[in-house]
C-alpha positions as a Markdown table, in Angstrom:
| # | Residue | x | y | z |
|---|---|---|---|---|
| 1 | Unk | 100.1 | 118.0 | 97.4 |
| 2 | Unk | 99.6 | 117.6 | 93.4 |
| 3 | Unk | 97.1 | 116.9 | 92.0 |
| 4 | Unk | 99.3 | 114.8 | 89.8 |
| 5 | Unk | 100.2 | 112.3 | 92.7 |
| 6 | Unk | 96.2 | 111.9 | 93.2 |
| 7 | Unk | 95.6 | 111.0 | 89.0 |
| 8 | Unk | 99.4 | 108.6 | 89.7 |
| 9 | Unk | 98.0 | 106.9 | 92.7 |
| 10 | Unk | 94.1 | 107.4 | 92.7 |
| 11 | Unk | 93.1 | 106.7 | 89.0 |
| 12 | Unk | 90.2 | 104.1 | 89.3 |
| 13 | Unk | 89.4 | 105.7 | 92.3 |
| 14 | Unk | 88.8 | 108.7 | 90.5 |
| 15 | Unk | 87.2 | 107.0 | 87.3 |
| 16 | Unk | 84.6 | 105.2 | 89.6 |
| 17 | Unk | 85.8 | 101.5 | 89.3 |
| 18 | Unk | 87.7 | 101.2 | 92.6 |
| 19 | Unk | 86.4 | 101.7 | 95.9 |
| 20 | Unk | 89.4 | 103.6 | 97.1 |
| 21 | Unk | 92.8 | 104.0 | 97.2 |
| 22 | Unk | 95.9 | 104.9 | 100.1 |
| 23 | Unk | 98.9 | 106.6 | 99.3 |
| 24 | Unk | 101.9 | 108.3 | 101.3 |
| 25 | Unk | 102.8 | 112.3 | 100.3 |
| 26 | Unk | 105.2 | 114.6 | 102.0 |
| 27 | Unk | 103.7 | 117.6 | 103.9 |
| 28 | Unk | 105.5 | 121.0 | 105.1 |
| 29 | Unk | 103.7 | 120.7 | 108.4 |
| 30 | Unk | 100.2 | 119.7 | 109.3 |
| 31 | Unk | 98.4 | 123.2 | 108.4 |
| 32 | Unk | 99.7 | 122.3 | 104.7 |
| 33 | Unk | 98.1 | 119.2 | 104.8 |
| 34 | Unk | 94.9 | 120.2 | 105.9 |
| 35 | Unk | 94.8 | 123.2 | 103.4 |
| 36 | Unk | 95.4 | 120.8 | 100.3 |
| 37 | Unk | 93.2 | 117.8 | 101.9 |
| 38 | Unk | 90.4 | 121.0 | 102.0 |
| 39 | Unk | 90.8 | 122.4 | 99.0 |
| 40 | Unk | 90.8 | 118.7 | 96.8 |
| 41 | Unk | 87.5 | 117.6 | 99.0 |
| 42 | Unk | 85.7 | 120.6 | 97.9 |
| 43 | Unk | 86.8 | 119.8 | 93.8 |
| 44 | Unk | 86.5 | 115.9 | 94.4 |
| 45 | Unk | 83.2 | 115.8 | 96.9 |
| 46 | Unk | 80.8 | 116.6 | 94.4 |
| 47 | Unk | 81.9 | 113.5 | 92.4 |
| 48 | Unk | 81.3 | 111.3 | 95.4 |
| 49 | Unk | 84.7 | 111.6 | 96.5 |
| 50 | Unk | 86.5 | 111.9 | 99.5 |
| 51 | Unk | 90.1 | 112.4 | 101.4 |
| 52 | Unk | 91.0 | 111.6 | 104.6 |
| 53 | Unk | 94.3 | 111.7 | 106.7 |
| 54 | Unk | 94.6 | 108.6 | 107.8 |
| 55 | Unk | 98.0 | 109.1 | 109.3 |
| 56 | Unk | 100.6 | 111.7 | 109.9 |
| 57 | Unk | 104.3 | 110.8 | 110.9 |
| 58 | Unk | 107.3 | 112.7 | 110.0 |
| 59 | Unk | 105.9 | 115.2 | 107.7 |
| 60 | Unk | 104.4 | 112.3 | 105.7 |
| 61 | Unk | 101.1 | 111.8 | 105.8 |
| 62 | Unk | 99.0 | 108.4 | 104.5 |
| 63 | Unk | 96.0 | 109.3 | 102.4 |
| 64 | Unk | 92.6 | 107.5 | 101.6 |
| 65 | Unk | 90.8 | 109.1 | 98.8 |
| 66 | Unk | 87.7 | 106.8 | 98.9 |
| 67 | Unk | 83.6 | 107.0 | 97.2 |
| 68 | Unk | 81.7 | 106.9 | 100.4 |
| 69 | Unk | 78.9 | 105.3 | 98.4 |
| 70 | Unk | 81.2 | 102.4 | 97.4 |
| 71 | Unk | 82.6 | 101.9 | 100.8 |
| 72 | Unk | 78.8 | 101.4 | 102.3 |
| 73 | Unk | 77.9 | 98.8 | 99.7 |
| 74 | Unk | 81.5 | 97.2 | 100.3 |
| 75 | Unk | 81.0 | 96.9 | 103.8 |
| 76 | Unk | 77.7 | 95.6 | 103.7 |
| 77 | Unk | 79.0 | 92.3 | 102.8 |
| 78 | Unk | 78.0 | 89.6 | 105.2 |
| 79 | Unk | 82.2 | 88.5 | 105.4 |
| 80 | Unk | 83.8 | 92.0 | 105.0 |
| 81 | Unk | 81.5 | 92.3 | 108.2 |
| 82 | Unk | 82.5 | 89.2 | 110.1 |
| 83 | Unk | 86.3 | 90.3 | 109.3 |
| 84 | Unk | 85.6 | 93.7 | 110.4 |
| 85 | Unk | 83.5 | 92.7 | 113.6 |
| 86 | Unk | 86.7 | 90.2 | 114.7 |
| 87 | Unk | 88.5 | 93.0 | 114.5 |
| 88 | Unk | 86.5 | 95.2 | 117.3 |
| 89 | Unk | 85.4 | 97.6 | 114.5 |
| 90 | Unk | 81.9 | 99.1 | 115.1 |
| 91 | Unk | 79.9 | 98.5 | 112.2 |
| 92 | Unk | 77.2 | 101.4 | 112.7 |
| 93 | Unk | 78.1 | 103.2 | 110.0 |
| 94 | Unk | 80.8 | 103.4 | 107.2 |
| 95 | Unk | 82.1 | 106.2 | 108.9 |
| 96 | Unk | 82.5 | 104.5 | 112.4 |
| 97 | Unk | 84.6 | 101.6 | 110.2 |
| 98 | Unk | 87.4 | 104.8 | 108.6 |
| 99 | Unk | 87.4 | 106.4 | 112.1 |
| 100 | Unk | 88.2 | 102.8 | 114.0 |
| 101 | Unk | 90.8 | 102.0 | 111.2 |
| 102 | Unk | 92.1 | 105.7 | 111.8 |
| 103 | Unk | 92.6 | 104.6 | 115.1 |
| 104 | Unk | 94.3 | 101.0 | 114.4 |
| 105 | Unk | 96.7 | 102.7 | 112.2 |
| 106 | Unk | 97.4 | 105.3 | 114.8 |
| 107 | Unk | 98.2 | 102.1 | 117.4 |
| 108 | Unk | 100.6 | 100.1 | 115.0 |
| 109 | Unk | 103.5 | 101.0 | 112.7 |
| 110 | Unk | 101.9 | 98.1 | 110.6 |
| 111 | Unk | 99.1 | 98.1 | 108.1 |
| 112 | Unk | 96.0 | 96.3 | 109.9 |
| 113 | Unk | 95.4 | 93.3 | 107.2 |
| 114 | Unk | 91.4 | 94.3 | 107.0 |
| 115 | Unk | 92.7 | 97.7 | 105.0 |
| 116 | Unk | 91.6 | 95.9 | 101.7 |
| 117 | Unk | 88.7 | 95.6 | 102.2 |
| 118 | Unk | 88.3 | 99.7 | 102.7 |
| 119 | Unk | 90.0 | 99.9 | 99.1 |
| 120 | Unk | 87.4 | 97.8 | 97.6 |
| 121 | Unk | 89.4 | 94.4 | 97.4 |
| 122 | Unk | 87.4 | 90.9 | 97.6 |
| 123 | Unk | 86.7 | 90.0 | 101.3 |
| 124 | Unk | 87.5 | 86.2 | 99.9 |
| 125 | Unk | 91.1 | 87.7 | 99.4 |
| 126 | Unk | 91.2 | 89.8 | 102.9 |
| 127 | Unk | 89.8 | 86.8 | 104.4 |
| 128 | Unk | 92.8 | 84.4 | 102.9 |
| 129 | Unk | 95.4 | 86.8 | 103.3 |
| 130 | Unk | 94.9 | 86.9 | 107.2 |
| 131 | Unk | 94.1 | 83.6 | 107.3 |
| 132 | Unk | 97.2 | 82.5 | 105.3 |
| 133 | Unk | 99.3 | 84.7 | 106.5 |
| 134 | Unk | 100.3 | 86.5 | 103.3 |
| 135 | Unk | 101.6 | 83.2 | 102.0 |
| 136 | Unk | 100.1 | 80.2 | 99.8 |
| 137 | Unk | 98.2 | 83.4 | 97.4 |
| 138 | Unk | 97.3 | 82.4 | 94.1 |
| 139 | Unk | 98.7 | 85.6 | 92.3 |
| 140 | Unk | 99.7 | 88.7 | 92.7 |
| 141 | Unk | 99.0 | 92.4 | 91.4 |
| 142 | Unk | 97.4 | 94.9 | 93.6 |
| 143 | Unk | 96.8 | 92.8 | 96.4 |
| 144 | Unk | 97.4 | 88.9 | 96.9 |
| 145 | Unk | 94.4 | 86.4 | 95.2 |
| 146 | Unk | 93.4 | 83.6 | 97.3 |
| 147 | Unk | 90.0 | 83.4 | 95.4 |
| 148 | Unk | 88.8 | 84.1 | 92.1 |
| 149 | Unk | 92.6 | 84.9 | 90.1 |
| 150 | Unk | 90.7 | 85.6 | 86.8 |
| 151 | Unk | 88.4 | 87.7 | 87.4 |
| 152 | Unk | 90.9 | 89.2 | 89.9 |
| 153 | Unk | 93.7 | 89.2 | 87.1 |
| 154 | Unk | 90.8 | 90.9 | 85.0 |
| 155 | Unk | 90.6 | 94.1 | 87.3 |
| 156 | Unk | 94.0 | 94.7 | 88.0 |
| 157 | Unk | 94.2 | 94.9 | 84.0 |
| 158 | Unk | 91.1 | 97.5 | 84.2 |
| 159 | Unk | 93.4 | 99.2 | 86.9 |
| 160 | Unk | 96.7 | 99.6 | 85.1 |
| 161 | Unk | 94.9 | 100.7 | 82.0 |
| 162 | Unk | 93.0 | 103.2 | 84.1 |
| 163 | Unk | 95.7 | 104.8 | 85.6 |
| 164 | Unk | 97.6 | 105.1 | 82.4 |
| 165 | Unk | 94.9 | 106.7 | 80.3 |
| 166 | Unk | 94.6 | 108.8 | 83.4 |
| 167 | Unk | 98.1 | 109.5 | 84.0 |
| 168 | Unk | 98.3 | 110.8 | 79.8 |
| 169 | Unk | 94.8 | 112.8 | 80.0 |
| 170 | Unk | 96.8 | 115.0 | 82.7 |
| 171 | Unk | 99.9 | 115.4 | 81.1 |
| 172 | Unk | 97.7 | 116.6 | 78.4 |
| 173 | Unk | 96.3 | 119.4 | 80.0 |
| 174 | Unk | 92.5 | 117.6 | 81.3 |
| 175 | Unk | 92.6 | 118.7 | 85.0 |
| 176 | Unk | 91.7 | 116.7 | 88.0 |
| 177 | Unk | 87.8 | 118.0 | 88.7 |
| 178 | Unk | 87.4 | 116.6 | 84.9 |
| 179 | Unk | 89.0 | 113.7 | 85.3 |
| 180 | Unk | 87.0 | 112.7 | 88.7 |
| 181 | Unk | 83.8 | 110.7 | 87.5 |
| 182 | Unk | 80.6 | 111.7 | 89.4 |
| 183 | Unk | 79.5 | 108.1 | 90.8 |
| 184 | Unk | 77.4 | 108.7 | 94.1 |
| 185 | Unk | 76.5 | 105.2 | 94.7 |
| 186 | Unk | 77.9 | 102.2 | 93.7 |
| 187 | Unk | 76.9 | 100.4 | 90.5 |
């Protein structure tokens, strides 16, 4: 994997204003995979960063590069909990949560709707988009608004203008590990 498909798809991730992000990438076989997913934890882990399989099909895997730190806070939220909890997920630990929505996405070809709220999306908007059933959204960008569309418009701005500063820093030459903001905890 390159690290140029993790600045592409990861960037606010990286730049600590996202909680995390999920993207496909084609793998040889599964020893490949592990050997890059190793080798980018022990760059990215010491920025508060982490990847994770979170399904392999068809030499294509699905990837969560995620803050830990950001994900506990996240999930702390009295409706991101009530969601998660409807959904059967065991909310112990943040860890617990990534290993039962291992397991959800290892049950169904689908995307279990409560996957926004491990990328750091409002639980307002997980909430109306199961509720709703992806329909009646306010607006649209990297997920569908059913609450604040401002503030939400507001952060997908943040987002695209991320990821292209980040996306031009590589081409120039500023490699990955600099690129990866050390954020341990959420601020």
């Amino acid at each position: 994997m390159s690290e140029e498909l993790v600045v592409k798809h990861c960037s606010p991730t990286l730049a600590g204003i996202k909680t995390g992000n999920i993207f496909s990438c084609r793998f040889e076989d599964e020893d490949d995979m592990k050997t890059s997913i190793r080798s980018l934890n022990r760059m990215l882990l010491k920025k508060g960063i982490r990847i994770l399989p979170l399904r392999h099909q068809k030499k294509r895997t699905l990837l969560y590069v995620f803050r830990p730190g950001f994900l506990a806070k996240d999930l702390s939220n009295d409706m991101a909990g009530r969601i998660l909890e409807e959904r059967g997920y065991t909310l112990e630990t943040p860890e617990k949560c990534v290993v039962s929505l291992i397991k959800r996405l290892e049950e169904s070809a689908d995307f279990p709707h409560e996957i926004g709220l491990f990328l750091g999306y409002p639980p307002e908007d997980v909430c109306g988009f199961i509720e709703n059933k992806a329909e009646d959204y306010k607006c649209i960008g990297y997920w569908k608004v059913y609450g604040d569309e401002e503030k939400a418009k507001e952060i997908f701005a943040k987002y695209k203008k991320c990821t292209e500063i980040y996306c031009d820093c590589f081409k120039k030459g500023i490699t990955l590990d600099k690129l990866a903001v050390e954020k341990k905890k959420f601020n």
